[in-house]
C-alpha positions in Angstrom: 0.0 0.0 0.0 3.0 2.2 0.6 3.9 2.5 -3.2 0.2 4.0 -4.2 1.4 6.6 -1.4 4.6 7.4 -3.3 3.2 7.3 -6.7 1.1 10.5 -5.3 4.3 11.7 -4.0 6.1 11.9 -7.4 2.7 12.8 -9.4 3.9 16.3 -10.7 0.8 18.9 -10.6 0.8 21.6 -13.4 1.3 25.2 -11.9 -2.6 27.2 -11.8 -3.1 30.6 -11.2 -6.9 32.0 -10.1 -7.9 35.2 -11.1 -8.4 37.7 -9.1 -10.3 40.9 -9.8 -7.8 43.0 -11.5 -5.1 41.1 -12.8 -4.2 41.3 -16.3 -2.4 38.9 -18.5 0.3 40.9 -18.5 0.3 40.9 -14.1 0.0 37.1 -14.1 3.0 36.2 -16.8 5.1 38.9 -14.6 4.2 37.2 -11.4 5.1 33.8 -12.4 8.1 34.9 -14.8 6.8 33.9 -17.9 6.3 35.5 -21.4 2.7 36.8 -21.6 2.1 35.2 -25.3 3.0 31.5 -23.6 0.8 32.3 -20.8 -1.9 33.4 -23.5 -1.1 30.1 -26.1 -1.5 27.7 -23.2 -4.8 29.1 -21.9 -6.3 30.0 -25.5 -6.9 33.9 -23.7 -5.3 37.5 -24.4 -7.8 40.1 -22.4 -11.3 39.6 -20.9 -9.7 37.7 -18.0 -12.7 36.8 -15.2 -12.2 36.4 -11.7 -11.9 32.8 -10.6 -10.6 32.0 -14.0 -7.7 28.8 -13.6 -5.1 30.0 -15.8 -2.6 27.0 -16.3 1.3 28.2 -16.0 3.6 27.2 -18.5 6.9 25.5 -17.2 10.1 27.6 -17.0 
C-alpha cells in the first residue's frame, strides 16, 4: 500500500493561477516569470480575464 502513497508523492501537478479581480495577462506572466504570449497560447486567452478564472502556468 506504501507505493500507491509514493506514486502520489512523485505525481507532478501543473502550476494554476486563479484570477483575481484585477489582474491582467500581462500581471500574471510577470508574477510567475513567464512570457505573456506563452501564458496566452496555453490558456487560449489574451484580455477579458474573469475572476476565478484557472489559468494554467507554463513550465520555465
Amino acid at each position: 500500500m506504501r507505493t500507491g502513497i509514493r506514486l502520489l508523492e512523485n505525481l507532478a501537478m501543473p502550476a494554476v493561477h486563479v484570477v483575481e479581480p484585477g489582474n491582467t495577462l500581462y500581471s500574471v506572466a510577470r508574477l510567475h516569470d513567464v512570457h505573456p504570449s506563452c501564458l496566452s497560447e496555453l490558456n487560449g486567452v489574451w484580455d477579458h480575464l474573469q475572476p476565478g478564472m484557472v489559468l494554467r502556468i507554463p513550465a520555465p
